[in-house]
N, C-alpha and C positions, 0 to 999 in steps of 0.2 A: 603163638610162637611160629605156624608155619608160615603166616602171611605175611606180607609186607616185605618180601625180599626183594631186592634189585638187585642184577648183575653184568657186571656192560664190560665190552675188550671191545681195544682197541690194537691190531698189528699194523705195522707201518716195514715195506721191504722196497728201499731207492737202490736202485747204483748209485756208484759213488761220486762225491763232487768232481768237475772239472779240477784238473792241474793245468797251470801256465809255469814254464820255468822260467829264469832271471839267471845274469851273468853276476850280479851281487858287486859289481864294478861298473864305473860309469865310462866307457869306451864309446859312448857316442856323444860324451863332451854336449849334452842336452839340460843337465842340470837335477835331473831324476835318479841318479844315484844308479842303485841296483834296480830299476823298473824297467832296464832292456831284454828284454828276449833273447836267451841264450842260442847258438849255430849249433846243429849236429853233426855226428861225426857219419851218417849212414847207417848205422849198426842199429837194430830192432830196438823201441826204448822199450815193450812190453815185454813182460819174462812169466815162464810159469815156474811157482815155490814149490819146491821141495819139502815145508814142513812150516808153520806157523813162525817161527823165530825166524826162518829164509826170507820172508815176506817182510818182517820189522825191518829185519838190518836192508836188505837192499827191495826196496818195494818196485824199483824199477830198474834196465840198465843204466847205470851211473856213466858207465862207458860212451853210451848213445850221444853224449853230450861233451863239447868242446870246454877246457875249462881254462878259461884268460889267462894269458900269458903275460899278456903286453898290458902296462895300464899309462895312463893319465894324469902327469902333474903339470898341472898350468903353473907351479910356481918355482920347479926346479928342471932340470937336464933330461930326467926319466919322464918327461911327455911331451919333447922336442922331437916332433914328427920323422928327423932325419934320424934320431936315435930308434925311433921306432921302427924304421924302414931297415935296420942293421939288427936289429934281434929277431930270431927266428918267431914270428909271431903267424906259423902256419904249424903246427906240432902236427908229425906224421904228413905232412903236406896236405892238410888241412885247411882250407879257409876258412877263418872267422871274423868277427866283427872289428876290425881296426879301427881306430882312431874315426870318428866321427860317422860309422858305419852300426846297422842293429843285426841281430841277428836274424835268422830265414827261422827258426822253431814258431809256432803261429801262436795262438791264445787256445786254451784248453786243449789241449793235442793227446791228453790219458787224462782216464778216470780213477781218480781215488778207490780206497774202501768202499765196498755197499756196505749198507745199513740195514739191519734188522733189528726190531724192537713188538715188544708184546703188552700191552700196559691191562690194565685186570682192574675192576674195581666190585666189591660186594657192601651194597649198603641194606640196611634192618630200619624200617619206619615203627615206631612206638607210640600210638595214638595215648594223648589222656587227655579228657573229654571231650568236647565237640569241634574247639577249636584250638589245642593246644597240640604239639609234637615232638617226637626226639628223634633224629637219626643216627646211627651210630654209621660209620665208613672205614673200609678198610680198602686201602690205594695201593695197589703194586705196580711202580713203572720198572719197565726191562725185567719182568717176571720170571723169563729163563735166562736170565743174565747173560745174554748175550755182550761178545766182546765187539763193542764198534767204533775201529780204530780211526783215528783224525788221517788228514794226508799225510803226506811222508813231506820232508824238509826240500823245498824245490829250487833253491840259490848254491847254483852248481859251487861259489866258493866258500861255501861252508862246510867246516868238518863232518858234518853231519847229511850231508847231502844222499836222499836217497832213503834217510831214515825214516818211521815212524814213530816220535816221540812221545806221543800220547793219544788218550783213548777219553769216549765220553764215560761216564760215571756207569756203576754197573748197577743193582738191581736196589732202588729205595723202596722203603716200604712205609706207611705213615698211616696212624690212625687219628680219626677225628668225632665230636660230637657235635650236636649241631641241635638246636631249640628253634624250633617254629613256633610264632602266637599271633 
């Protein structure tokens, strides 16, 4: 009973994935939709949280970022360039990306959530005769249930902009048997 024990962990501790943000409007008339780079406004996009729900709801300055004014219809009035030159499409006198222009925000410019995870396994070898075996396993991933939130929602025209809407799975546990011969 005392022998044949294995026990093996594994911790894993990243910073968090790059963020790129999007205007979620196609203002540079390219054909990619929402896959432009949204303009900032100046204003720090990094914040530090006051408390675990501060972090969900605005994971970064929302503010930092320009949000479209002016859009794009090739097939009616509302994306005839001179209509566009007559709406105030500089909010706070602001530049941003007009009619066939991207914006200046680059690719990965913040870091998502880090990630920590602790995964644990304890396995039992049961010899019976020479060549025969049983193992028994017992598999803990994310052992101290740690909470490791996805990015926040990064298409400045979404209601949800800025959010963190979900998280990877919290602590599974799974047993197994296993016959060697």
């Amino acid at each position: 009973m005392l022998g044949g024990w294995t026990f093996s962990g594994v911790t894993t501790i990243q910073s968090g994935a790059p963020i790129t943000f999007y205007t979620g409007v196609d203002n540079a008339v390219n054909g990619t939709g929402a896959a432009e780079q949204t303009f900032l406004t100046g204003q720090p996009i990094a914040v530090k949280h006051s408390s675990r729900a501060a972090m969900v709801n605005e994971f970064f300055n929302t503010g930092a970022f320009v949000t479209p004014i002016c859009t794009f219809n090739p097939n009616g009035i509302v994306g005839d360039p001179q209509i566009i030159e007559q709406e105030n499409c500089t909010p706070d006198g602001l530049p941003y990306n007009l009619l066939g222009q991207y914006g200046q925000a680059g690719r990965d410019i913040l870091s998502g959530p880090a990630y920590s995870d602790t995964d644990f396994a304890i396995l039992k070898e049961f010899p019976f005769k020479e060549r025969y075996r049983a193992q028994f396993r017992a598999e803990f991933f994310n052992v101290f249930n740690q909470v490791n939130f996805n990015n926040p929602d990064n298409t400045v025209t979404d209601s949800t902009f800025g959010q963190i809407l979900g998280a990877n799975s919290g602590r599974v546990i799974q047993f197994a048997l296993k016959f060697f011969w």
